[in-house]
PDB file of N, CA, C, O and CB in Angstrom:
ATOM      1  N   UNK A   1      27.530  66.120 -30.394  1.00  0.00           N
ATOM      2  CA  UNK A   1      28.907  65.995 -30.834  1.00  0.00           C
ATOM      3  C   UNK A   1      28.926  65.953 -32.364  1.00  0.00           C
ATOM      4  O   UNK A   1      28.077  65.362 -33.030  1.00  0.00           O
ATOM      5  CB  UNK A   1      29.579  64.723 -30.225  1.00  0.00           C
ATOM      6  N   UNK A   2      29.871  66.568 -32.819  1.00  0.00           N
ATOM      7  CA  UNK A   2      30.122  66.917 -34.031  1.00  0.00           C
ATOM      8  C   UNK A   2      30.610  65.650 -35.257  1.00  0.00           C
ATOM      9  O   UNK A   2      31.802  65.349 -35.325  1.00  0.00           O
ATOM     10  CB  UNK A   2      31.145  67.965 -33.771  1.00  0.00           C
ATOM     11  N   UNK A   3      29.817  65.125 -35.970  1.00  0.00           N
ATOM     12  CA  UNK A   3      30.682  63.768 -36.624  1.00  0.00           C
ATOM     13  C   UNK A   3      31.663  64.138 -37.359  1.00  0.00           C
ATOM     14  O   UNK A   3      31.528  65.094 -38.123  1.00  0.00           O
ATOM     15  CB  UNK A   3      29.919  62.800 -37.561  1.00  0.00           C
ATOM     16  N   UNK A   4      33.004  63.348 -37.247  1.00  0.00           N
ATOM     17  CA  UNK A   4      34.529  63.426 -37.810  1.00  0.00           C
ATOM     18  C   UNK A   4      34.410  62.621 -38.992  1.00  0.00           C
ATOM     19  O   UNK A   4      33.646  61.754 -39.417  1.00  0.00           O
ATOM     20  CB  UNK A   4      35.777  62.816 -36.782  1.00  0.00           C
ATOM     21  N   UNK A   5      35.914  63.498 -39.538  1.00  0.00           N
ATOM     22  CA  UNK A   5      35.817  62.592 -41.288  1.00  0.00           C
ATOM     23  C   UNK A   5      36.942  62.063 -40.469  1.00  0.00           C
ATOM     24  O   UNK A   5      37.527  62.549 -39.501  1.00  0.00           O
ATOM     25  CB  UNK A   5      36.124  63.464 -43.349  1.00  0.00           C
ATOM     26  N   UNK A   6      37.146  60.557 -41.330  1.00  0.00           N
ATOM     27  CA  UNK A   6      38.444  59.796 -41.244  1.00  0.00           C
ATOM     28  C   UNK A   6      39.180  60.694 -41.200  1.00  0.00           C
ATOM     29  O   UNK A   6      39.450  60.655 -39.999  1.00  0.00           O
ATOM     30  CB  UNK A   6      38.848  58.874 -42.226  1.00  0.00           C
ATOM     31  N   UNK A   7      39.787  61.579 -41.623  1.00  0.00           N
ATOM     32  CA  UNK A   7      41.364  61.964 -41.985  1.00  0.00           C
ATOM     33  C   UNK A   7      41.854  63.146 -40.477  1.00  0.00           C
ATOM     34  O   UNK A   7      42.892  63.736 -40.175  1.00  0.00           O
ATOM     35  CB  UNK A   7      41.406  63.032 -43.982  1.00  0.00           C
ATOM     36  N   UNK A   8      40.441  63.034 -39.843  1.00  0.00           N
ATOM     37  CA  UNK A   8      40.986  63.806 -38.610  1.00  0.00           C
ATOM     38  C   UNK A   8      41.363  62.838 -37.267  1.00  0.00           C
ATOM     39  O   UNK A   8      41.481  63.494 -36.232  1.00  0.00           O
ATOM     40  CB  UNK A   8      39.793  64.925 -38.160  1.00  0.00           C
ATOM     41  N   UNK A   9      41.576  61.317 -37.124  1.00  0.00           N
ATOM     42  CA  UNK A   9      41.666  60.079 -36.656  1.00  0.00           C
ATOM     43  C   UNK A   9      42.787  59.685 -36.761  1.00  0.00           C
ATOM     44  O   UNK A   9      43.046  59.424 -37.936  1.00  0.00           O
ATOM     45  CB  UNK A   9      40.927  59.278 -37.123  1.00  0.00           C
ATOM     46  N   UNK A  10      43.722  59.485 -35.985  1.00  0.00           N
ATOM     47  CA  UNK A  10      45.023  59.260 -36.012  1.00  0.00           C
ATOM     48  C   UNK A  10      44.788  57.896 -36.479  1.00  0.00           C
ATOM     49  O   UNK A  10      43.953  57.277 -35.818  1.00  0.00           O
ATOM     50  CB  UNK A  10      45.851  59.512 -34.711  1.00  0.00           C
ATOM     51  N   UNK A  11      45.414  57.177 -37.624  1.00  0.00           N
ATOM     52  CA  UNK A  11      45.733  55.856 -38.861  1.00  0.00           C
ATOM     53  C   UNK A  11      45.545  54.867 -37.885  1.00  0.00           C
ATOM     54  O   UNK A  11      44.685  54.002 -38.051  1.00  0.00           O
ATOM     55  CB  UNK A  11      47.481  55.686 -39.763  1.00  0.00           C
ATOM     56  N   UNK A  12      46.324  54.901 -36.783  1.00  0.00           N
ATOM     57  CA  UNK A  12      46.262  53.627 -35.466  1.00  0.00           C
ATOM     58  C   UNK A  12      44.705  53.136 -34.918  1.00  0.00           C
ATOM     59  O   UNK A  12      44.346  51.980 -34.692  1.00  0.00           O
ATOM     60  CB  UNK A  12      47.099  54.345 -33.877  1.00  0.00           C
ATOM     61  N   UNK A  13      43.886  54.428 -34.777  1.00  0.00           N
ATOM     62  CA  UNK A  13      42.668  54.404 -34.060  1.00  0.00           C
ATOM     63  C   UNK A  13      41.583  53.815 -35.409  1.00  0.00           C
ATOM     64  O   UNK A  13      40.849  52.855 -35.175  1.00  0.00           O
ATOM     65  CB  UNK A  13      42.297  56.119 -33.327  1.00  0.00           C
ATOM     66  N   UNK A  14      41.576  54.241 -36.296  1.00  0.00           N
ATOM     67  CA  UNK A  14      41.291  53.798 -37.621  1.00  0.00           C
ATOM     68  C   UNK A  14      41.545  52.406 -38.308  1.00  0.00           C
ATOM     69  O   UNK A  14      40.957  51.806 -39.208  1.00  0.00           O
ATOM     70  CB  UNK A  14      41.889  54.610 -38.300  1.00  0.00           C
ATOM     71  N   UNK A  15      42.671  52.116 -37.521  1.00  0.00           N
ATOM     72  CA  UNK A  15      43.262  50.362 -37.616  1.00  0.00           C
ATOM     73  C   UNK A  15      42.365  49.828 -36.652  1.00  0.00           C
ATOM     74  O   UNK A  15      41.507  49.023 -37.013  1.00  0.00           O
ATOM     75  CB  UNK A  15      45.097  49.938 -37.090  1.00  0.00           C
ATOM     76  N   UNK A  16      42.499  50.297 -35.093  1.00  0.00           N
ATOM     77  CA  UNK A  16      41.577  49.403 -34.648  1.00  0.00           C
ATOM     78  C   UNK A  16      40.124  49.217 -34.744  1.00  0.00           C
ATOM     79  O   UNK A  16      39.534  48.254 -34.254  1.00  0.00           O
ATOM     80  CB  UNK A  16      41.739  49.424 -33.688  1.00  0.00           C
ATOM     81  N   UNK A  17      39.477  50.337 -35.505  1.00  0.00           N
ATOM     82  CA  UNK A  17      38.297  49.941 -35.848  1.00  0.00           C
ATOM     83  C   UNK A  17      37.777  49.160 -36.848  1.00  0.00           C
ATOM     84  O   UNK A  17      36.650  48.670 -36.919  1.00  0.00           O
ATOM     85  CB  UNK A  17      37.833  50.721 -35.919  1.00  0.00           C
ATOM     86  N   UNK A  18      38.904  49.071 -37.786  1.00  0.00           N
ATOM     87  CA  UNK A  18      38.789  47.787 -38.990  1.00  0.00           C
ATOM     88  C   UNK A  18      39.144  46.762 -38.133  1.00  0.00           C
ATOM     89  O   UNK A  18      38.138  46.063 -38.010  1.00  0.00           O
ATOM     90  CB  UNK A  18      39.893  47.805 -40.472  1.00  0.00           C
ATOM     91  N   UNK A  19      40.003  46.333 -37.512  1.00  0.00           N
ATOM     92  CA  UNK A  19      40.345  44.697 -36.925  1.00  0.00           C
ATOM     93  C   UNK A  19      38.245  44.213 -36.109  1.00  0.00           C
ATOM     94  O   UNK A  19      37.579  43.178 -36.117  1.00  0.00           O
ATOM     95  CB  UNK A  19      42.287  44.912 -34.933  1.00  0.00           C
ATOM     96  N   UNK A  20      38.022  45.471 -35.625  1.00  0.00           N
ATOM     97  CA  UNK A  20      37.119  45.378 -34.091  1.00  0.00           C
ATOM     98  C   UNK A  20      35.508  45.147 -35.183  1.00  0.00           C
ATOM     99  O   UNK A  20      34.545  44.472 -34.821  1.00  0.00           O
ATOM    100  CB  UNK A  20      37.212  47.466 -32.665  1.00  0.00           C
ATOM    101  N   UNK A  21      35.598  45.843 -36.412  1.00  0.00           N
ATOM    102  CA  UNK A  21      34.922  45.562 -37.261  1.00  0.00           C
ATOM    103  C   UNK A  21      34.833  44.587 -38.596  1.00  0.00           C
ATOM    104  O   UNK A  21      33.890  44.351 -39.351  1.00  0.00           O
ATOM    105  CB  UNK A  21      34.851  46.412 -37.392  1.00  0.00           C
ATOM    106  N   UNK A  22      35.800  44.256 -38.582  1.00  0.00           N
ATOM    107  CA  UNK A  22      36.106  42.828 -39.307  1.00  0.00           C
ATOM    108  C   UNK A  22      36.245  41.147 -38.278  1.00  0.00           C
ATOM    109  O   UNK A  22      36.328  39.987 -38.682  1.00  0.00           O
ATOM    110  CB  UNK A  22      37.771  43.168 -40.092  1.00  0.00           C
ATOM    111  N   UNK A  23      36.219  41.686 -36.945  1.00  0.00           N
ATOM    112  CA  UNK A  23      36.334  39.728 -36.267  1.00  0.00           C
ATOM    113  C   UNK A  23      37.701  40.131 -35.996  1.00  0.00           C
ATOM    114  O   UNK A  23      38.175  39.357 -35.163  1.00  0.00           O
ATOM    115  CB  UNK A  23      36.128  37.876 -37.615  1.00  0.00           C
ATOM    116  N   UNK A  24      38.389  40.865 -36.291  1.00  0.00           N
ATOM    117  CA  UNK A  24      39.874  40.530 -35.715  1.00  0.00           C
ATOM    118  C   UNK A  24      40.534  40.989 -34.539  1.00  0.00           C
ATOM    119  O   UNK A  24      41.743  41.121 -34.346  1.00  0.00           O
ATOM    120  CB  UNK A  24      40.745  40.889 -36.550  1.00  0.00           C
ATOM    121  N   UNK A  25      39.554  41.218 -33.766  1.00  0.00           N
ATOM    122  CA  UNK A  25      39.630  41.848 -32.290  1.00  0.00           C
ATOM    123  C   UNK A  25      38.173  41.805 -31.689  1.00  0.00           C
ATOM    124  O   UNK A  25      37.128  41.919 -32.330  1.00  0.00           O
ATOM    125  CB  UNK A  25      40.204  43.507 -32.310  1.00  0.00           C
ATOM    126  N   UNK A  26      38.283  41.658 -30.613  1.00  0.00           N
ATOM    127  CA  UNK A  26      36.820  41.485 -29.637  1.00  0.00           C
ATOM    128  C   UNK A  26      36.459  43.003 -28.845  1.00  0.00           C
ATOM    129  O   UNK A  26      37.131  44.035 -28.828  1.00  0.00           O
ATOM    130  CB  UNK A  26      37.126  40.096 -28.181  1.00  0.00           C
ATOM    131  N   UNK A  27      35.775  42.846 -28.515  1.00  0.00           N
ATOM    132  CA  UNK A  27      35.247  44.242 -27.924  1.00  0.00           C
ATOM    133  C   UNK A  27      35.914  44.615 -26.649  1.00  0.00           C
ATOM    134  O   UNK A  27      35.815  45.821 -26.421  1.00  0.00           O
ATOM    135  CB  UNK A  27      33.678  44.212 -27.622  1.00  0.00           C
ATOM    136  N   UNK A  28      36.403  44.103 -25.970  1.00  0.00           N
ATOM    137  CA  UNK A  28      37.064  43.992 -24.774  1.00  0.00           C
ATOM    138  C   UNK A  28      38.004  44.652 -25.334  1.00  0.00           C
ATOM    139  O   UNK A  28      37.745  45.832 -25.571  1.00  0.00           O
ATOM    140  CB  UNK A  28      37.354  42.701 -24.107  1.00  0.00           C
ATOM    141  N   UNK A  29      39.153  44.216 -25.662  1.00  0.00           N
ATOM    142  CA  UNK A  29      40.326  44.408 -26.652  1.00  0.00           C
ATOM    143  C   UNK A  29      40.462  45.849 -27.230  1.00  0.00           C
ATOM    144  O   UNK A  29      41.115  46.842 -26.909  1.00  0.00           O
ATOM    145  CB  UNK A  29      40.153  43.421 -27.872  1.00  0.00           C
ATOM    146  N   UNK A  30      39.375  45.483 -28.433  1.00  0.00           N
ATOM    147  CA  UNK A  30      39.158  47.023 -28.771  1.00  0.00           C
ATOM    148  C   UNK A  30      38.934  48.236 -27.441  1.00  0.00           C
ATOM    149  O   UNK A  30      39.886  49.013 -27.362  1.00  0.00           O
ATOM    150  CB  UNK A  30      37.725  47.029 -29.729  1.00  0.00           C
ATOM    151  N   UNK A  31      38.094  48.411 -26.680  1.00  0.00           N
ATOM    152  CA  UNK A  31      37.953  49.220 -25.655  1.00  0.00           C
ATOM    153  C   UNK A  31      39.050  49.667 -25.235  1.00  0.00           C
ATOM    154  O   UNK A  31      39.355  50.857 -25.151  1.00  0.00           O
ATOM    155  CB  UNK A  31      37.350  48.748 -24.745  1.00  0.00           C
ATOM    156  N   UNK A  32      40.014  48.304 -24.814  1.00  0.00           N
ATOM    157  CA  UNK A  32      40.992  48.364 -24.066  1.00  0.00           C
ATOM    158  C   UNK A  32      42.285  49.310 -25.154  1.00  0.00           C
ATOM    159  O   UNK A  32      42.683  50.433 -24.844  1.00  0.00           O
ATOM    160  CB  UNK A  32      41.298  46.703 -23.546  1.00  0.00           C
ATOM    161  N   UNK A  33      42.537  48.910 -25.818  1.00  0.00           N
ATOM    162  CA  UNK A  33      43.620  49.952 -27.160  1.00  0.00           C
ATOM    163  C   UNK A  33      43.015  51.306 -27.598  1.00  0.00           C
ATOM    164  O   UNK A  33      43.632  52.221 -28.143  1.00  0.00           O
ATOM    165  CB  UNK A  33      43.771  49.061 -28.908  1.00  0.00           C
ATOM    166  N   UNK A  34      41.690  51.283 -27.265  1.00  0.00           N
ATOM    167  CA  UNK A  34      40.995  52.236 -27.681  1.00  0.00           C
ATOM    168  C   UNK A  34      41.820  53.847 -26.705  1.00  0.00           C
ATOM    169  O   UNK A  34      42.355  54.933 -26.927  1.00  0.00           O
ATOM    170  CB  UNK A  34      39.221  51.710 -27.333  1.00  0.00           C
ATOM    171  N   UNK A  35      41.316  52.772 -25.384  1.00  0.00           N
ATOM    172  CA  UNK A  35      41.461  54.143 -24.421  1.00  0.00           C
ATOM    173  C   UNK A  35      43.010  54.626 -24.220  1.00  0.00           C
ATOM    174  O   UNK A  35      43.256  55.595 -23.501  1.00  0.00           O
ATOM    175  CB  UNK A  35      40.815  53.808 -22.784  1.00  0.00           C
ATOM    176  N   UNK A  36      44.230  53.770 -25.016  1.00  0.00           N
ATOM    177  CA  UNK A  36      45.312  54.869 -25.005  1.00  0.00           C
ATOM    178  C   UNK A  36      45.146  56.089 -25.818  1.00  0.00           C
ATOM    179  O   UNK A  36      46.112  56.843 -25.701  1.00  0.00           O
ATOM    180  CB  UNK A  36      46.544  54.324 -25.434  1.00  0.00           C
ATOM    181  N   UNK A  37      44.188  56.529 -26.630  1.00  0.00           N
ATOM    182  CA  UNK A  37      43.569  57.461 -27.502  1.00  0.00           C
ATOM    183  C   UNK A  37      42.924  58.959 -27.082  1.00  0.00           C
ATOM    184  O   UNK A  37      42.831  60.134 -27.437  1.00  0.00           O
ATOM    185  CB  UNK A  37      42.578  56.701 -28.034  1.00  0.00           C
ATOM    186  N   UNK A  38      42.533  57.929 -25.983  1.00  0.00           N
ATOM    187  CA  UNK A  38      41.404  59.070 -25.393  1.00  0.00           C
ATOM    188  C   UNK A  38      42.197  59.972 -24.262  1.00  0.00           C
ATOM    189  O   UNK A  38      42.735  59.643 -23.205  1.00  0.00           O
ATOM    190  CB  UNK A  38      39.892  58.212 -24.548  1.00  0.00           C
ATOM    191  N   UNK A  39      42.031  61.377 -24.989  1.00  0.00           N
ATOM    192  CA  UNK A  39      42.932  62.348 -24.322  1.00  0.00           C
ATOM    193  C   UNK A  39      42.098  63.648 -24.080  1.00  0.00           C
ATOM    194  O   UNK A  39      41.385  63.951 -25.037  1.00  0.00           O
ATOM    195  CB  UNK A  39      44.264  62.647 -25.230  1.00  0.00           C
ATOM    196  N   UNK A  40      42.031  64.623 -22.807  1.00  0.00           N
ATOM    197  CA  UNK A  40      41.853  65.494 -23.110  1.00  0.00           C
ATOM    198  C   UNK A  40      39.953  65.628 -22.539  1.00  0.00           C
ATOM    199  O   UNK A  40      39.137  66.533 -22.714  1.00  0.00           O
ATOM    200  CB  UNK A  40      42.466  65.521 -24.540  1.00  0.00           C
ATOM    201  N   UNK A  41      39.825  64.140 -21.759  1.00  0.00           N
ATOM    202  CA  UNK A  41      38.214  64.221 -21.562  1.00  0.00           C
ATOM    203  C   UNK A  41      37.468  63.269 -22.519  1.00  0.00           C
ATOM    204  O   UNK A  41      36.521  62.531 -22.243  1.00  0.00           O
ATOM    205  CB  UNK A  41      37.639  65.766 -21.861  1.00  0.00           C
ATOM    206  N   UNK A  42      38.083  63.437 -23.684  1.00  0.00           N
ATOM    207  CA  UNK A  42      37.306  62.667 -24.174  1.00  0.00           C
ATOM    208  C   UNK A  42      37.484  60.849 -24.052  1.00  0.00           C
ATOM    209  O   UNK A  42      38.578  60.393 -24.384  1.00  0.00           O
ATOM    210  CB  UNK A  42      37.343  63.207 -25.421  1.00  0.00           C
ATOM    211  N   UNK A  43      36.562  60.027 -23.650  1.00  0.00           N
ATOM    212  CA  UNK A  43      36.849  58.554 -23.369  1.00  0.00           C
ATOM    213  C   UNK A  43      36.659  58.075 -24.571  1.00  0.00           C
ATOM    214  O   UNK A  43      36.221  58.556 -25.616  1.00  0.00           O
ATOM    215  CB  UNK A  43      36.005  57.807 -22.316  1.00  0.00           C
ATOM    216  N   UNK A  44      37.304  56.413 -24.064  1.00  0.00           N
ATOM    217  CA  UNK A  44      36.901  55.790 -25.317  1.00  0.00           C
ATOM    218  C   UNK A  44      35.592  55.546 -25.972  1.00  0.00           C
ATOM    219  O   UNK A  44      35.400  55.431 -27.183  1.00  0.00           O
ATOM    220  CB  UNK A  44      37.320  54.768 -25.257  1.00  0.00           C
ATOM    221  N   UNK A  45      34.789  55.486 -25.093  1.00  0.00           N
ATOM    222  CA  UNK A  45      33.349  55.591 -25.433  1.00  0.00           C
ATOM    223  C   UNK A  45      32.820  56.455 -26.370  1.00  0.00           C
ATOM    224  O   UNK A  45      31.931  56.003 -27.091  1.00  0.00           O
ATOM    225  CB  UNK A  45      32.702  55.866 -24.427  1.00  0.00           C
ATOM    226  N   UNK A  46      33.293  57.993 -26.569  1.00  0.00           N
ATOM    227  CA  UNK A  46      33.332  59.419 -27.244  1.00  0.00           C
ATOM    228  C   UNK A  46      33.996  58.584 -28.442  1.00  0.00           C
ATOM    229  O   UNK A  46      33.340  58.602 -29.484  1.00  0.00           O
ATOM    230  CB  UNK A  46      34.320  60.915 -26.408  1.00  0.00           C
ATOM    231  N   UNK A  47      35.006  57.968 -28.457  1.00  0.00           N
ATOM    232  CA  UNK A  47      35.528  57.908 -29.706  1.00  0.00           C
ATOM    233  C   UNK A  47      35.120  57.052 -30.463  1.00  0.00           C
ATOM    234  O   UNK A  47      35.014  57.242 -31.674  1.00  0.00           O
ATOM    235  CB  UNK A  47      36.643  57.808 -29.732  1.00  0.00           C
ATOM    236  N   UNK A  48      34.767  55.770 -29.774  1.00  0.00           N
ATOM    237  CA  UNK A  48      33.666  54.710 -30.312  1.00  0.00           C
ATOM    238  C   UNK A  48      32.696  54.793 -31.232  1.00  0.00           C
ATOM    239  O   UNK A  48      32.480  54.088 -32.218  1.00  0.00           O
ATOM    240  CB  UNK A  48      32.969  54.351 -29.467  1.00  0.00           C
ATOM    241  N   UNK A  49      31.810  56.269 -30.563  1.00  0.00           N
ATOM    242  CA  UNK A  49      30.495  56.781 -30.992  1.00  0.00           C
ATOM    243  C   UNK A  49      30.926  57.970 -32.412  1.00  0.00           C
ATOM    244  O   UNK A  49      30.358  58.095 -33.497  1.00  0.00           O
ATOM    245  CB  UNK A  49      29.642  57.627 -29.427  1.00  0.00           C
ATOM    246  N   UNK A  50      31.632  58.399 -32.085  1.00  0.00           N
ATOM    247  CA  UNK A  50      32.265  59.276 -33.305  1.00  0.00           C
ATOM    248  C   UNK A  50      32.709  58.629 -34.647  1.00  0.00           C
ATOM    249  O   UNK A  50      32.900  59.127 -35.757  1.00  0.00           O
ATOM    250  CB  UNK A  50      33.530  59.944 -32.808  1.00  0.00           C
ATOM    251  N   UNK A  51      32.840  56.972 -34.043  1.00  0.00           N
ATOM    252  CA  UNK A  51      33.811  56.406 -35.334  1.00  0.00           C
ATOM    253  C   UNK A  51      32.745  55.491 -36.280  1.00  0.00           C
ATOM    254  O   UNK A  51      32.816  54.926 -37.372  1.00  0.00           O
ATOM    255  CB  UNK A  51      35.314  55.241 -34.686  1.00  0.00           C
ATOM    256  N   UNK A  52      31.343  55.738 -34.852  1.00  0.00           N
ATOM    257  CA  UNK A  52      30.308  54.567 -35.746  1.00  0.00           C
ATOM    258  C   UNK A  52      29.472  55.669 -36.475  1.00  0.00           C
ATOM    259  O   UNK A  52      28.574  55.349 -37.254  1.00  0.00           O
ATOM    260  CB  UNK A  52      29.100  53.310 -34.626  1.00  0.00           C
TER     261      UNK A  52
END
């Protein structure tokens, strides 16, 4: 899989990876907001790995 620059990451999905990476959300949480994102096949897991 191809690594993404920020600016192709819709601002929301990009928010939750600062809260999930700063303490301000738990991993559960994150997963869970994650996967209204995941469209098209790709899971939240895909997007997880793309964003680390």
């Amino acid at each position: 899989m191809e690594r993404k620059e920020a600016a192709q990451f819709d601002q929301e999905v990009l928010d939750l990876y600062d809260d999930y990476a700063h303490g301000r959300l738990n991993r559960r949480d994150y997963i869970k907001k994650l996967g209204m994102f995941a469209v098209g096949g790709m899971t939240a897991e895909a997007l997880m790995a793309s964003l680390s």
